[in-house]
Every structure is written in C-alpha cells, then in structure tokens.
N, C-alpha and C positions, 0 to 999 in steps of 0.2 A: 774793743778794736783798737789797734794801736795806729800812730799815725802812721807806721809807714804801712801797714794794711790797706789802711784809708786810700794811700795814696796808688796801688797798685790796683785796685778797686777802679777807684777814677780811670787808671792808665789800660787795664785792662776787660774791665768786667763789662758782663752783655747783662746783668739782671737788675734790676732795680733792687730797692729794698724792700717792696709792695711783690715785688716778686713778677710785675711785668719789665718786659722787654728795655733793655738801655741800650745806649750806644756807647762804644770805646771812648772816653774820655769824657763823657757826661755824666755831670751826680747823678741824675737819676732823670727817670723815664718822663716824655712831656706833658701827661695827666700831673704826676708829682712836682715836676721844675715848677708847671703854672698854678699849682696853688700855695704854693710860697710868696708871702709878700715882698713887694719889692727891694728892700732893703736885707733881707735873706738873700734872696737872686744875687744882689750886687756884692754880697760879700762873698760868693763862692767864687767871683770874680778878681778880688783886689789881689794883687801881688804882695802883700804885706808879710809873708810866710805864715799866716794865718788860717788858711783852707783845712786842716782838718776842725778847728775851733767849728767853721762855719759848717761844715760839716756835718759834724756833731748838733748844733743848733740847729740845722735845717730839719735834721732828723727827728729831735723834738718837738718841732712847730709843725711837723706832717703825722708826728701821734708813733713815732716808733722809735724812741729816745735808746741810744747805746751807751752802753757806760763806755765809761774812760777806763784806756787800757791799765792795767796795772801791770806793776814791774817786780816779779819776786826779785831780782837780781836787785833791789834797791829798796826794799824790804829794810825796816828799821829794825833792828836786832834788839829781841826785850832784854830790860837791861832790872835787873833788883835792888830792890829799895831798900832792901836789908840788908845792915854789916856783912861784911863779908868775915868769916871765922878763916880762912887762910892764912897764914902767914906768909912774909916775901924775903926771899933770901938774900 
C-alpha cells in the first residue's frame, strides 16, 4: 500500500482493515482504534508527516501487517559484473 493509498483510505474509506465498519477519516473501526496501545493511538496523531509509518505499525500490532509499497518506477536496474566485450567509439 503506498502512502498516498494510505492516506485516501484515512480520507475516504468506510471499511476498517478487520473489514467492520469505519468512519471517514479514522484508521480504523473503534473495537480496532482501542486495542492499540496507547502510544500507537498517539502516533496516528502527531503531525510529524509520519502517519502512514504509524499506519503501517498500527497495522502490525493488530495482526494484519502490510507491506510497504514498492516502487517499479525506482526499481534499481541490474547492473553486470562482467566485462563488458563492447567497444566505445
């Protein structure tokens, strides 16, 4: 899930990730919000531009971890360890 998913999720989505009911702009549903410890809770708070991180951690400490989005556009291009027989003009 990438971050800006994440964050259109938060802004728009009615499902939780347990798949009950959310509200517009809440991680997630209030069986899920309250059993996260409290120092998860307050990070999905801080304004630090850090909310999908917390996110993402909250998500693991409730047993349903997402990986981190991956980027082919940024994809590191393999690169060969062996001479190259080319010549350059």
């Amino acid at each position: 899930m990438t971050d800006q998913e994440i964050y259109a999720d938060l802004v728009r989505g009615t499902t939780c990730a347990c798949t009950a009911a959310k509200k517009p702009r809440m991680s997630f549903c209030r069986g899920c919000y309250g059993r996260l410890p409290g120092g998860v809770q307050q990070a999905l708070y801080d304004r630090d531009g850090g909310y999908p991180d917390a996110y993402r951690r909250a998500r693991t400490v409730l047993g349903m971890p997402i990986q981190p989005a991956t980027r082919p556009d940024r994809s590191p291009t393999p690169v060969s360890l062996e001479p190259s027989t080319q010549t350059h003009k």
